[in-house]
N, C-alpha and C positions, 0 to 999 in steps of 0.2 A: 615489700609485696603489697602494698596501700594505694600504689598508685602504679599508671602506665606508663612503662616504658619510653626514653623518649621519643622512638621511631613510630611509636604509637599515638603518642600525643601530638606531632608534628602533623601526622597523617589528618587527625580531628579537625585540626586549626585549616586545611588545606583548603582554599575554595574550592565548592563542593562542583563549581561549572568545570576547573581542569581535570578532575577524575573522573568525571562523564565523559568528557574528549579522549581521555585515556581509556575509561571501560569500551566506549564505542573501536577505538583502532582497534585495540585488542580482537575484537570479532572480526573486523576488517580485514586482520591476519590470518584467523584461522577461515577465511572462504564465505562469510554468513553474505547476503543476499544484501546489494547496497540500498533496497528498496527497506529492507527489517531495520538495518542501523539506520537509516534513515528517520523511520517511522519510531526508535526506540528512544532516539536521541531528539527528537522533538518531544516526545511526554517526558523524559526526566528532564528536558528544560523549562520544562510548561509546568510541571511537578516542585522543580527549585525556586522558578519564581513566584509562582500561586502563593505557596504555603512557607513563602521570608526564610529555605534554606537556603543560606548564604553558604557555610561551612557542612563538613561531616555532621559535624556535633549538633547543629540544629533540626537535624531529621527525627521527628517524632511521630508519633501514633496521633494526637491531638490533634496536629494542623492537617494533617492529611484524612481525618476524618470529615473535621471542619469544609473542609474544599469540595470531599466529595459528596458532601451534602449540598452543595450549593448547586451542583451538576446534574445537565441536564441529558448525559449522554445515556447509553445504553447501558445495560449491567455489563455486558460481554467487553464495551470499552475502559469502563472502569474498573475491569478485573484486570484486562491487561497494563492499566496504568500502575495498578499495585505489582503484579508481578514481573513489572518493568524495576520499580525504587527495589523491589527486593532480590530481584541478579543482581544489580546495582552495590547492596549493601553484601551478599554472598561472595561477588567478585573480592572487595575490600576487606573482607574475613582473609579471602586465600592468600591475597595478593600480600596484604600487609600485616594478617595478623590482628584485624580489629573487631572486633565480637558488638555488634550493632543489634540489637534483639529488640529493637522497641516499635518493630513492625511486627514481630512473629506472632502476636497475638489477635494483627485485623484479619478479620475473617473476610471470605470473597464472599461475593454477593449471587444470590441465586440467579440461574438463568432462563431456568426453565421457563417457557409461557413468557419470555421480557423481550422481545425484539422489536426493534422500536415500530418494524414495519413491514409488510413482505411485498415483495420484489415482481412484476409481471413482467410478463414476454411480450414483445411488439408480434401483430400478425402480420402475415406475410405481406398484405398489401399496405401497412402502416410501415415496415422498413425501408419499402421502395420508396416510399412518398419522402422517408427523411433522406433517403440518399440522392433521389430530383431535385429537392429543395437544399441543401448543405452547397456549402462555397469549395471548391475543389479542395482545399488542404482538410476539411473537417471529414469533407465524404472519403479519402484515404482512411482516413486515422476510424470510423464508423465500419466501412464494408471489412477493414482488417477484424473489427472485434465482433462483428454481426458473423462469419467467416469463420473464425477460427476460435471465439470464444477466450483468447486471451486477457488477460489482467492489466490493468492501467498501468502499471508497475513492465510488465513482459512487452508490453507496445513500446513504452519508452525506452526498454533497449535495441530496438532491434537496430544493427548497421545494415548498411546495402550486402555486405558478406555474409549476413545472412539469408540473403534473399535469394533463390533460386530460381529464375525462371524459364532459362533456357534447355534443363531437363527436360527428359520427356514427359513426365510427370510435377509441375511445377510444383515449389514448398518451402515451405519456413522452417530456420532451426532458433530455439530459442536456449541462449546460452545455459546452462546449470549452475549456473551465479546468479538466474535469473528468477527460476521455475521454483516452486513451492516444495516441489520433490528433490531438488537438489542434481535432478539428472537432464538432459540434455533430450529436447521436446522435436520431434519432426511431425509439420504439420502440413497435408495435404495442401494448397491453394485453389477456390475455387475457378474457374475462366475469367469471371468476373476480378475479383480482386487482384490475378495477376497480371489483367490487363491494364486495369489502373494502377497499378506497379509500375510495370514496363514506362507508361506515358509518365510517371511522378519519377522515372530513377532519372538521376540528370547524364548527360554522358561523359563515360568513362569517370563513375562515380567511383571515390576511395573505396575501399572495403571497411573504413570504419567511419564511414560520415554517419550521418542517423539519417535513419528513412524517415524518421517525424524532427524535422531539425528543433520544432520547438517541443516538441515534448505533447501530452496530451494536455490540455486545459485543464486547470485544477480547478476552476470556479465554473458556477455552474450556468450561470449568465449565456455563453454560446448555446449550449446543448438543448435552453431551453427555448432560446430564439427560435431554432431552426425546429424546433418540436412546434411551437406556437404556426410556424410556418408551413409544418407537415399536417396541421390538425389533429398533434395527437396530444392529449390530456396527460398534466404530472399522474392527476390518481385517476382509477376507473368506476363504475361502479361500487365493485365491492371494496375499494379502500385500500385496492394493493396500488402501487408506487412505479413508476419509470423515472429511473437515474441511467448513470453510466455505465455502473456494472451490471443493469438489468440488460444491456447488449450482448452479455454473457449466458444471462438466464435464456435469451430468445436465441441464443447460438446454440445453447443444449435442445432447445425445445423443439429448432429446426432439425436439427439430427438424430432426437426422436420422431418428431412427424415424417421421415424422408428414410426411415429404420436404417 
């Protein structure tokens, strides 16, 4: 009773990158959002390699303190980094039986009052100006999130079978493998956007080709070209921020100002 078992101590010794590829399928199976395993499975490799775990066994309270002292991100990202290694080390408990405790005593970091930055709304004649000035594939992938308020993550699934336009009512369905709620999103299309639909579907599109073949732009180099080009400013005034997901923020803002 002095020592663990061998299925235990195997488990230790196991490169700590093939249990990540196995925690992550695991969610895979039970339905989770390829956009989460995605996002969960980049921090515990950015988490393995940071802080030299190579194995189980190397995962401590020490190095993962050390790291996150050196960071610059938000408290809200660094708490999910921590309650990422510890489903991580939870899984491992169920799965195989190995009692890993040498996280359960970091504490999360407050959030209150910590954001790194907040968010503004484009106005109505600043949207226009970036969707005049965007190069045809950028101004799809902008009038969809200006439009409908979708997530970077829900843009990049959508297929042409999703898209609806020959209803009376044109509309988007965004899969429930997709959506944050886990259920199945129908979203109005304005004239606008499903006419530059219609001219971007190519014909007799598959039903599962992707309306964005490449995906949304994950650096931020275009978006702010074509910002530089609309004359609209990263920050304003007061210090609030235009990114990508503030085409979100000005999607709500439109459909409160339009009640």
């Amino acid at each position: 009773g002095l020592v663990l078992p061998v299925a235990q101590t195997k488990c230790l010794a196991r490169p700590l990158g093939k249990l990540i590829d196995e925690f992550i399928a695991g969610k895979d199976q039970v339905g989770r959002a390829e956009s989460y395993t995605r996002i969960m499975a980049g921090r515990l490799d950015i988490l393995a390699k940071a802080c030299g775990w190579r194995t189980l066994a190397d995962v401590d309270a020490q190095s993962f303190l050390d790291w996150r002292r050196r960071q610059r991100a938000s408290a809200k990202t660094l708490n999910e980094y921590l309650g990422g290694i510890r489903r991580l080390l939870a899984w491992v408990r169920k799965q195989y039986g190995v009692p890993i405790t040498t996280l359960d005593n970091v504490e999360y970091m407050d959030e209150r009052g910590a954001g790194t930055f907040e968010r503004r709304a484009l106005t109505l004649q600043e949207a226009q100006r970036l969707l005049n000035v965007a190069p045809p594939e950028r101004r799809l992938i902008y009038v969809l999130a200006l439009s409908t308020g979708l997530r970077r993550a829900e843009l990049d699934s959508l297929v042409w079978g999703d898209v609806h336009l020959d209803s009376e009512a044109p509309y988007l369905r965004v899969r429930a493998t997709y959506t944050k709620n886990r259920k199945d999103a129908f979203l109005p299309l304005i004239p606008q956007a499903a006419q530059i639909l219609r001219a971007a579907r190519p014909p007799h599109a598959a039903v599962d080709r992707p309306v964005l073949p490449g995906g949304v732009p994950r650096n931020r180099r275009a978006l702010r070209r074509d910002m530089e080009a609309a004359g609209i400013a990263v920050m304003d005034a007061n210090g609030r921020k235009f990114d990508f997901h503030a085409l979100r923020t000005t999607a709500c803002t439109f459909l409160l100002q339009s009640g």
